[in-house]
GUVO-699463 format. One record per atom (N, C-alpha, C, O, CB): x, z, y; residue in one letter; residue number from 1. Coordinates in Angstrom, 3 decimals. Last residue first. Glycine has a CB too. Layout:
<atoms>
> x z y resn resi
> X Z Y a NUM
...
</atoms>
This chain:
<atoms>
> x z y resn resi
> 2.827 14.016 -16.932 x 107
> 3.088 14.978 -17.761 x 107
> 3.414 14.773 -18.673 x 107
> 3.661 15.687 -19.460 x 107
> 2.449 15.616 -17.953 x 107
> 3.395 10.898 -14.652 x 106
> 2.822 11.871 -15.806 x 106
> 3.439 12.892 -16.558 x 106
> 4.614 12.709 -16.875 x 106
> 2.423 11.206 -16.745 x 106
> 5.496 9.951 -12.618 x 105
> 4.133 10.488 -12.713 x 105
> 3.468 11.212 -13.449 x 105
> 2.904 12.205 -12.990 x 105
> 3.528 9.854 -12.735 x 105
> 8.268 9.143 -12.660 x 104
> 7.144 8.897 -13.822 x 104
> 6.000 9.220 -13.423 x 104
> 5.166 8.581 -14.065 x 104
> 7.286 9.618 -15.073 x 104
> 8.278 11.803 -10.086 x 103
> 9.274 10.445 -11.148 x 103
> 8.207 10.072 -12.231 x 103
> 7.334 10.883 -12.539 x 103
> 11.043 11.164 -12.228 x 103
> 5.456 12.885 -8.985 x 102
> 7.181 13.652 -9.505 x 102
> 7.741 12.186 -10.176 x 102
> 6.951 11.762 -11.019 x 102
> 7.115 15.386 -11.162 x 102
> 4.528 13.342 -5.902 x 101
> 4.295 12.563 -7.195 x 101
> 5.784 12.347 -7.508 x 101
> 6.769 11.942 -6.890 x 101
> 3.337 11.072 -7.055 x 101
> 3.341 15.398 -3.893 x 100
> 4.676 14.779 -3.758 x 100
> 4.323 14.473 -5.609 x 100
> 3.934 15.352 -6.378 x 100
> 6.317 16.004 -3.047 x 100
> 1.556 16.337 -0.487 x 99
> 1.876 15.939 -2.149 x 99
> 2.374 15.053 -2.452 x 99
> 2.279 13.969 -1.877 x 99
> 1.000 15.765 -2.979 x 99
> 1.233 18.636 1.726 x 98
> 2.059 17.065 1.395 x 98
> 1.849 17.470 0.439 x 98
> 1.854 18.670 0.163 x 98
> 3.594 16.455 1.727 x 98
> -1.625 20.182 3.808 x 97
> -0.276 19.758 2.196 x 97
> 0.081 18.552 2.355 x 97
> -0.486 17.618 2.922 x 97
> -0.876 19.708 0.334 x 97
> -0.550 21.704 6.984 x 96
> -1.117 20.566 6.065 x 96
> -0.643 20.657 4.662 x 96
> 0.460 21.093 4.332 x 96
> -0.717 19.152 6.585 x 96
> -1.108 23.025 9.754 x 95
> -0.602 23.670 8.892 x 95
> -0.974 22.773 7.311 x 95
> -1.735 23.358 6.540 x 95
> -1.157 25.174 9.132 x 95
> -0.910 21.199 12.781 x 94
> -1.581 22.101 11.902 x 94
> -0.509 22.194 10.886 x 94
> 0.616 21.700 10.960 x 94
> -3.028 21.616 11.353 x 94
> -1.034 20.580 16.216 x 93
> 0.125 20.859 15.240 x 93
> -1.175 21.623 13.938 x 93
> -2.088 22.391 14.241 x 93
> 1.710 22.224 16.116 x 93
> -2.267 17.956 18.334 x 92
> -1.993 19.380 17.880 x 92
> -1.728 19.596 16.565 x 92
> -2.182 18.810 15.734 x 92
> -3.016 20.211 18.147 x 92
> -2.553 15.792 19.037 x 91
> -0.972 15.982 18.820 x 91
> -1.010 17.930 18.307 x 91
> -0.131 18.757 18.066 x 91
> 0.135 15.514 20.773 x 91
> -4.459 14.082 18.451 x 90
> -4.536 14.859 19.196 x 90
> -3.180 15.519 19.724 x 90
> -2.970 15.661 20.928 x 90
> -5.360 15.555 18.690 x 90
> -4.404 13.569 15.925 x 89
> -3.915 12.393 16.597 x 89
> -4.144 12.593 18.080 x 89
> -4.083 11.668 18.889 x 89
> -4.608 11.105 16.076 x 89
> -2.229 16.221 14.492 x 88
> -3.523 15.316 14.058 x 88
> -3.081 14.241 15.376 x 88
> -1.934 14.058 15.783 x 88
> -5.463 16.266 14.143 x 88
> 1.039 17.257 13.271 x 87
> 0.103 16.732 14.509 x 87
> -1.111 15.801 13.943 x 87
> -0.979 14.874 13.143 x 87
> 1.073 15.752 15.655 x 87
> 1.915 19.468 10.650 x 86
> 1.738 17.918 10.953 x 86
> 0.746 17.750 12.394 x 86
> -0.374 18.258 12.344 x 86
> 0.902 17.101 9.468 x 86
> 3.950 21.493 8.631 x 85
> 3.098 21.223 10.370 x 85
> 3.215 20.044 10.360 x 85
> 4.264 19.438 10.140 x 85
> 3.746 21.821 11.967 x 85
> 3.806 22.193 5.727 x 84
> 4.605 21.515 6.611 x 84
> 3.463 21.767 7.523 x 84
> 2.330 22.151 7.232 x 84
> 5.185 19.980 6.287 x 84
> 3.959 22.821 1.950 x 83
> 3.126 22.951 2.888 x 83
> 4.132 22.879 4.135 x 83
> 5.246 23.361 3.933 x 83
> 2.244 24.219 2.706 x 83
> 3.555 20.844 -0.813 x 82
> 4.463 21.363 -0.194 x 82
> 3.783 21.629 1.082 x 82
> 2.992 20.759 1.446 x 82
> 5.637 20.594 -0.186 x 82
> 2.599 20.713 -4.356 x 81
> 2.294 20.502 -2.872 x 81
> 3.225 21.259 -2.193 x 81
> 3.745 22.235 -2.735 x 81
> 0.878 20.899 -2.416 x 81
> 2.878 18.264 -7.190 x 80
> 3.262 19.315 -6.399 x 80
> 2.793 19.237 -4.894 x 80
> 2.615 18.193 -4.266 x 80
> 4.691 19.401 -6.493 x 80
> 2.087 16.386 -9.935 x 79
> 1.603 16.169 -8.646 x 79
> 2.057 17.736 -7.814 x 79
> 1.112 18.501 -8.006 x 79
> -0.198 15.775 -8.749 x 79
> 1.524 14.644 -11.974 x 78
> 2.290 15.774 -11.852 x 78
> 2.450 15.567 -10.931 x 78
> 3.011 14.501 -10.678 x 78
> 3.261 16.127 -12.479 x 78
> -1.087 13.863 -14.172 x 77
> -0.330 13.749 -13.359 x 77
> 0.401 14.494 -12.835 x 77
> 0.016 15.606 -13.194 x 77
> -0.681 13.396 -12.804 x 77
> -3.481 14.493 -15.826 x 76
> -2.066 14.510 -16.434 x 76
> -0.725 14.304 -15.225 x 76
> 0.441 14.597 -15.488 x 76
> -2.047 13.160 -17.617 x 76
> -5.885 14.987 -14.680 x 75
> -5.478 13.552 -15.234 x 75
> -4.104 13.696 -16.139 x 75
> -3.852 12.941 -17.078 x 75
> -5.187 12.431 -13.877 x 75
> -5.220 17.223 -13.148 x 74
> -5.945 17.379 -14.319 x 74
> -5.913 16.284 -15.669 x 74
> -5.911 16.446 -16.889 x 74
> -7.245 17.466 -13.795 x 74
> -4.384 15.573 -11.220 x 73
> -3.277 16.597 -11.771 x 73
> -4.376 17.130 -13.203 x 73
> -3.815 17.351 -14.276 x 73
> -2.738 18.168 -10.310 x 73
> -6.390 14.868 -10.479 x 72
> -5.326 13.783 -10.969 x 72
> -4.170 14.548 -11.639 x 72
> -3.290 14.143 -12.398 x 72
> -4.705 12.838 -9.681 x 72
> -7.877 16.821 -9.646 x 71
> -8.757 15.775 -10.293 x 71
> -7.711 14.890 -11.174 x 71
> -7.989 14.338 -12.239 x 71
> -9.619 14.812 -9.093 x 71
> -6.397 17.817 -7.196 x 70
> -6.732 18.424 -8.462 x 70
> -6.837 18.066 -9.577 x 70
> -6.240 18.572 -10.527 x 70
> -7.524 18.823 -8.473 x 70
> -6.791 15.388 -5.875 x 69
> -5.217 16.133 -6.325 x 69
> -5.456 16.803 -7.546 x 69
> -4.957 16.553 -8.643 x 69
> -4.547 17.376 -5.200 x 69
> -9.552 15.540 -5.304 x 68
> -8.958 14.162 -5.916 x 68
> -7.508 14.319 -6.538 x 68
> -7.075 13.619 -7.455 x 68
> -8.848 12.993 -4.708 x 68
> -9.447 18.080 -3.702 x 67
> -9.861 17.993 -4.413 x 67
> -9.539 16.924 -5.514 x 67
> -9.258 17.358 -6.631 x 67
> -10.657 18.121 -3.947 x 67
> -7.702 17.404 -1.673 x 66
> -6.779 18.563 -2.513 x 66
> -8.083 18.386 -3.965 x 66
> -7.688 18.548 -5.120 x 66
> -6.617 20.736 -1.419 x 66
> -9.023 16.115 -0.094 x 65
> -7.882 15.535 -0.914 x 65
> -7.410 16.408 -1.643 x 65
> -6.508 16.039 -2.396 x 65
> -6.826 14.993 -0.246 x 65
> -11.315 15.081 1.092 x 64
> -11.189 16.014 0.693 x 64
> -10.382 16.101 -0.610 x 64
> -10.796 16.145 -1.768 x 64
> -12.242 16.405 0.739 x 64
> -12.034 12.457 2.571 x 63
> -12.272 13.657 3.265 x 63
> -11.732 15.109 2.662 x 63
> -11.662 16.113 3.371 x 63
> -13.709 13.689 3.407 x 63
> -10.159 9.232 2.270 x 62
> -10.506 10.837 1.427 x 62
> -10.159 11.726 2.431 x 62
> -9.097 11.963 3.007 x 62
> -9.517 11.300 -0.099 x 62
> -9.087 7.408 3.663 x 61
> -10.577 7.335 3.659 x 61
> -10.861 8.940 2.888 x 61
> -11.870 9.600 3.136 x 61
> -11.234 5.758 2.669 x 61
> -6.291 6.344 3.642 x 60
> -7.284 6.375 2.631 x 60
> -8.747 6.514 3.017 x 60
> -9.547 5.663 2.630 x 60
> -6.969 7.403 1.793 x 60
> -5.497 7.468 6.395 x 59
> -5.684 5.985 6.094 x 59
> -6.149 5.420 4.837 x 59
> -6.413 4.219 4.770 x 59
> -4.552 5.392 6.264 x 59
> -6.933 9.547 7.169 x 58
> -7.016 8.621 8.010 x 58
> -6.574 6.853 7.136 x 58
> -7.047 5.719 7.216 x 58
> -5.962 9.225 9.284 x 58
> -6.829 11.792 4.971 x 57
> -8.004 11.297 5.336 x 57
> -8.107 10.022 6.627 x 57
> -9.209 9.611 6.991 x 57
> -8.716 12.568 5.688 x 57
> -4.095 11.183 3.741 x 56
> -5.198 10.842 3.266 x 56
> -6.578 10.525 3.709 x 56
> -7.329 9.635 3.310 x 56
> -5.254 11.487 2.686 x 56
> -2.890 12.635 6.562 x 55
> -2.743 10.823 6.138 x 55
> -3.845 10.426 5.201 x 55
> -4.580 9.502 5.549 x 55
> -1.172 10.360 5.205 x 55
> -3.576 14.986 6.255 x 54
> -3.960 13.947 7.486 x 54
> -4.215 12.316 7.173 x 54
> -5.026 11.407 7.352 x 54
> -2.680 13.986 8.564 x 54
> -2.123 15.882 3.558 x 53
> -3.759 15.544 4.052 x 53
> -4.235 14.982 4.818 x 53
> -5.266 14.357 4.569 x 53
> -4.420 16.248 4.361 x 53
> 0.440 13.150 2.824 x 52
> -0.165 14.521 3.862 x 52
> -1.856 14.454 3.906 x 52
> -2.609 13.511 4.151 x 52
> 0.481 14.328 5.802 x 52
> 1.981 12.310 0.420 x 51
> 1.019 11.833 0.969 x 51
> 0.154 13.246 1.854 x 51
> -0.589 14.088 1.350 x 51
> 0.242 11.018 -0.230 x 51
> 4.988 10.300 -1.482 x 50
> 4.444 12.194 -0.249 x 50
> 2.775 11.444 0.241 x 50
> 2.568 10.236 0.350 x 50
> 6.117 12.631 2.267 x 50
> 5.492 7.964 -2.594 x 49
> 5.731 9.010 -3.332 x 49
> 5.218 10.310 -2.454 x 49
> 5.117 11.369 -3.074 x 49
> 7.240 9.000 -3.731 x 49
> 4.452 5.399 -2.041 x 48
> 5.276 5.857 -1.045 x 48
> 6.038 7.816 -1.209 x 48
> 6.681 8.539 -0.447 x 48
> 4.150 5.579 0.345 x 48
> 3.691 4.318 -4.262 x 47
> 4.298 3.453 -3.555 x 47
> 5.036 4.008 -2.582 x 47
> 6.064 3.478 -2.160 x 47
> 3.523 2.621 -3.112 x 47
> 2.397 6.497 -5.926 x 46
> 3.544 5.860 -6.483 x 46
> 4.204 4.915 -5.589 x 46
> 5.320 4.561 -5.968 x 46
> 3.200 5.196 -7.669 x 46
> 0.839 7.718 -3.379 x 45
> 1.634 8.327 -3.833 x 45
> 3.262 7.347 -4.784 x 45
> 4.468 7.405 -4.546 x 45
> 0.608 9.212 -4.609 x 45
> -0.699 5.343 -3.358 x 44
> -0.076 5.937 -2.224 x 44
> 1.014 5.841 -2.660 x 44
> 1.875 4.961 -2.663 x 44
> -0.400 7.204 -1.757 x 44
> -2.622 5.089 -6.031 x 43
> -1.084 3.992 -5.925 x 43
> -0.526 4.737 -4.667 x 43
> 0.662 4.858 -4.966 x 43
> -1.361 1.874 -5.520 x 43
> -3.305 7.730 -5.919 x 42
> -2.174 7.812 -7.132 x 42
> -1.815 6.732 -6.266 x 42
> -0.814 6.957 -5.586 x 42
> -2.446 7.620 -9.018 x 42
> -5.101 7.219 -3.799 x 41
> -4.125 8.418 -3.535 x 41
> -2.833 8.176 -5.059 x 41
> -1.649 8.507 -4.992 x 41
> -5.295 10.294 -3.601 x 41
> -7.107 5.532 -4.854 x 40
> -5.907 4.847 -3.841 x 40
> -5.136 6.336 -3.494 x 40
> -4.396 6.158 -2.526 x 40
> -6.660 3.865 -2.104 x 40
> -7.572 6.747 -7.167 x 39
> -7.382 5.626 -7.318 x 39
> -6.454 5.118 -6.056 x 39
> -5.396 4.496 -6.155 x 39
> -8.646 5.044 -7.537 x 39
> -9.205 8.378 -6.060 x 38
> -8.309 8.971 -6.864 x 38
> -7.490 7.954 -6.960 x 38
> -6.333 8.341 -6.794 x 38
> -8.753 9.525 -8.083 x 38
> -11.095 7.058 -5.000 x 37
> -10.091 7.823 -4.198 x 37
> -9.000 8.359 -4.966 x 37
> -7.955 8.749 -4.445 x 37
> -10.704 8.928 -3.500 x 37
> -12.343 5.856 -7.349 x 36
> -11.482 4.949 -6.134 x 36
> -10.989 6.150 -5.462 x 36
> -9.781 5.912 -5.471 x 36
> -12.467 3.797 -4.943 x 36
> -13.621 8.559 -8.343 x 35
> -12.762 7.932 -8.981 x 35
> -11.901 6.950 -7.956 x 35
> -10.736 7.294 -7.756 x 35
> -13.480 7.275 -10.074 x 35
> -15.327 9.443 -6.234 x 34
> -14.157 10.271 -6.310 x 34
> -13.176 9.362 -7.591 x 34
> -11.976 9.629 -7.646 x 34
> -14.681 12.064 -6.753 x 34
> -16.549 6.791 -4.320 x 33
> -16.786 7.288 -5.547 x 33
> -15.429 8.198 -5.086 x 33
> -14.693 7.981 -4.123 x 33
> -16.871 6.172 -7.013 x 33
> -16.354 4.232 -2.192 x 32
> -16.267 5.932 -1.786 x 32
> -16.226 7.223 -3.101 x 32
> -15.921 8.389 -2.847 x 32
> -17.849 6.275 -0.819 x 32
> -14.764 1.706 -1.383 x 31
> -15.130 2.286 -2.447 x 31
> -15.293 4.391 -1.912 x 31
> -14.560 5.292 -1.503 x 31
> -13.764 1.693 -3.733 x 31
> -13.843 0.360 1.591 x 30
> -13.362 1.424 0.888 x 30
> -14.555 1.940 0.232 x 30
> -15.389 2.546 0.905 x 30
> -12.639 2.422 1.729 x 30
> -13.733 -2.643 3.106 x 29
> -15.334 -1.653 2.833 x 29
> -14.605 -0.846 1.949 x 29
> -14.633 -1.550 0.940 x 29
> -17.020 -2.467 1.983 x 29
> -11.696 -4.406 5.140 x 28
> -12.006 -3.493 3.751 x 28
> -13.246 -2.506 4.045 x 28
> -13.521 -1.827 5.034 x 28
> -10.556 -2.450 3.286 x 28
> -13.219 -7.171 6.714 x 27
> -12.730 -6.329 6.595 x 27
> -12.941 -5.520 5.455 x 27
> -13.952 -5.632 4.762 x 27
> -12.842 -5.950 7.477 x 27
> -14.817 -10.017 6.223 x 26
> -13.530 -9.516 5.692 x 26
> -12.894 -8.468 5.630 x 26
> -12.018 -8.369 4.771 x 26
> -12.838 -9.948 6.025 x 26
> -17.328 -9.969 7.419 x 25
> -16.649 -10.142 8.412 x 25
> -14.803 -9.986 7.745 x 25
> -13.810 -9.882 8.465 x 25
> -17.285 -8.992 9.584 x 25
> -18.417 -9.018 5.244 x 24
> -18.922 -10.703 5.434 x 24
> -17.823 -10.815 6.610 x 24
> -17.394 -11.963 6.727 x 24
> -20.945 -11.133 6.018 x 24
> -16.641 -6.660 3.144 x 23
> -17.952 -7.227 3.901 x 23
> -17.613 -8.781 4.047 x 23
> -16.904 -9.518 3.363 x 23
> -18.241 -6.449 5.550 x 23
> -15.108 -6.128 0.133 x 22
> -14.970 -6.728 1.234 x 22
> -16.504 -6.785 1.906 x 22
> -17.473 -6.950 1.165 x 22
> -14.259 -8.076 0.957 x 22
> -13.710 -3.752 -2.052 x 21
> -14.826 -4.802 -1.533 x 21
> -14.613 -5.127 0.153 x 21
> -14.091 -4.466 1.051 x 21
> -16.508 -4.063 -1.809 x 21
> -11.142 -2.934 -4.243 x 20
> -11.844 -2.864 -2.391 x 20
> -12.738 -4.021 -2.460 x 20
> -12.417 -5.119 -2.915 x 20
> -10.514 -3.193 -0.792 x 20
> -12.301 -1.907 -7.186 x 19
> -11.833 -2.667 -6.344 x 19
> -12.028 -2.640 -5.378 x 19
> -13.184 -2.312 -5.112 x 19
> -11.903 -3.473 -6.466 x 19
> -11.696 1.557 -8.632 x 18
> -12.337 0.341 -8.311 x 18
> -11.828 -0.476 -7.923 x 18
> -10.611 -0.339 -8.043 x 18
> -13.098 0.333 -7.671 x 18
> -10.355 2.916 -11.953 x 17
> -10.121 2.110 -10.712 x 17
> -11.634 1.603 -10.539 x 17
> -12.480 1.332 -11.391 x 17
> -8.885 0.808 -10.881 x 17
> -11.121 4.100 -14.930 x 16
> -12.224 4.706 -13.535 x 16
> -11.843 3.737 -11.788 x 16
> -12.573 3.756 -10.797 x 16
> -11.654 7.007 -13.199 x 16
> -9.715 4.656 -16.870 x 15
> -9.924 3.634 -16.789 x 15
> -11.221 3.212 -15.496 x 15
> -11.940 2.221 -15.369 x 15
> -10.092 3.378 -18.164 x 15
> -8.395 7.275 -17.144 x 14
> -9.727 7.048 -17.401 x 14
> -10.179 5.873 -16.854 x 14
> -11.230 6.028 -16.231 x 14
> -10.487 8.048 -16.991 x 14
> -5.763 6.726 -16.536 x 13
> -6.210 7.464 -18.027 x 13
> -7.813 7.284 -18.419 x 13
> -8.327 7.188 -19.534 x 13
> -5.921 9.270 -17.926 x 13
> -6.565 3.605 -15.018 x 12
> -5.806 4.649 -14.534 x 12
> -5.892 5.278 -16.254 x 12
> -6.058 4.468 -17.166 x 12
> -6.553 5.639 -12.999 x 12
> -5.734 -0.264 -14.289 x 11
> -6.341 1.048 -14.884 x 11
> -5.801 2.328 -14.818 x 11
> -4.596 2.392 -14.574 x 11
> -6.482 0.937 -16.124 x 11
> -4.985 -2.452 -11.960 x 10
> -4.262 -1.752 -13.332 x 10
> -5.198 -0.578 -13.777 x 10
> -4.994 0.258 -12.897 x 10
> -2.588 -1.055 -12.996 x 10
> -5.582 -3.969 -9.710 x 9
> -6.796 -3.309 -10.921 x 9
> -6.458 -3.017 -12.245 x 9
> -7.103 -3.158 -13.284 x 9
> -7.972 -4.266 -11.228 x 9
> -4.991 -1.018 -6.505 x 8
> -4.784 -2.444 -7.553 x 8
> -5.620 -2.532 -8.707 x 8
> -6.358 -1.585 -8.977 x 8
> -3.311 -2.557 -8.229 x 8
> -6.798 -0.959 -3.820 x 7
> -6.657 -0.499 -5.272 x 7
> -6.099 -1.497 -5.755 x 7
> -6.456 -2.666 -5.601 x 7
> -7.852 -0.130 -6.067 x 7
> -5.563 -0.203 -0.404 x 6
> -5.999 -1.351 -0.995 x 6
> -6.032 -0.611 -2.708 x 6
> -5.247 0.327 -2.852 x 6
> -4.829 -2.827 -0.615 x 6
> -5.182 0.252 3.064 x 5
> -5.082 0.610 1.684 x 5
> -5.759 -0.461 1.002 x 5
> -6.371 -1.391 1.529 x 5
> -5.663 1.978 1.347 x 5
> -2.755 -1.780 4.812 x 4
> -4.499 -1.235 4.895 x 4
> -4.171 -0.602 3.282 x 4
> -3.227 -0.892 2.546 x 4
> -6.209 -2.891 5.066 x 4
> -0.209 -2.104 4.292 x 3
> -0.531 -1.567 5.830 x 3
> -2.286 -1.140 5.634 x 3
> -2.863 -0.281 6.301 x 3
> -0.209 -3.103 7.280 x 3
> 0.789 -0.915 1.489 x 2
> 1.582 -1.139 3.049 x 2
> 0.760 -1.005 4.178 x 2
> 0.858 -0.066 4.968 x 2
> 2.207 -2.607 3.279 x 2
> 0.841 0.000 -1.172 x 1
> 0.000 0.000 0.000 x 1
> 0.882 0.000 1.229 x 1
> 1.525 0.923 1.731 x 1
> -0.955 1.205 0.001 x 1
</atoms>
């Protein structure tokens, strides 16, 4: 995932990927199910290995990421959190998780 998120349609343990749909004007329509979120937080993660709650919910679309973390770490995934100050887009400073997807990914 480089600049818009996007799912690839490799399958996950539970074979649960979606695809980004598109509207009529082309832009991405983001899949909202907790499986597609799970789905674009693992490729993040394997493409850019850290993924901050901020970031999840601005450029994924997931309102509630520790949950989908959970969900994937339950998956088998191995998934750690590290806690940091991150500026929202306000510039005020919070107290965030990074999650950090270990080599291989899986347990």
């Amino acid at each position: 995932m480089k600049d818009a998120p996007t799912v690839s349609s490799q399958s996950t343990k539970n074979n649960q990927l979606e695809q980004v749909h598109y509207n009529t004007e082309g832009t991405n329509v983001l899949p909202l199910s907790a499986a597609a979120q799970r789905a674009r937080i693992l490729d993040y993660l394997q493409n850019h290995r850290a993924l901050t709650t901020l970031q999840a919910r601005h450029l994924l679309n997931v309102m509630h990421p520790a949950a989908r973390v959970m969900e994937l770490r339950d998956g088998g995934y191995k998934i750690i959190t590290k806690w940091r100050k991150d500026a929202d887009s306000e510039g005020r400073l919070h107290r965030v998780a990074e999650y950090v997807l270990f080599a291989g990914g899986e347990v």
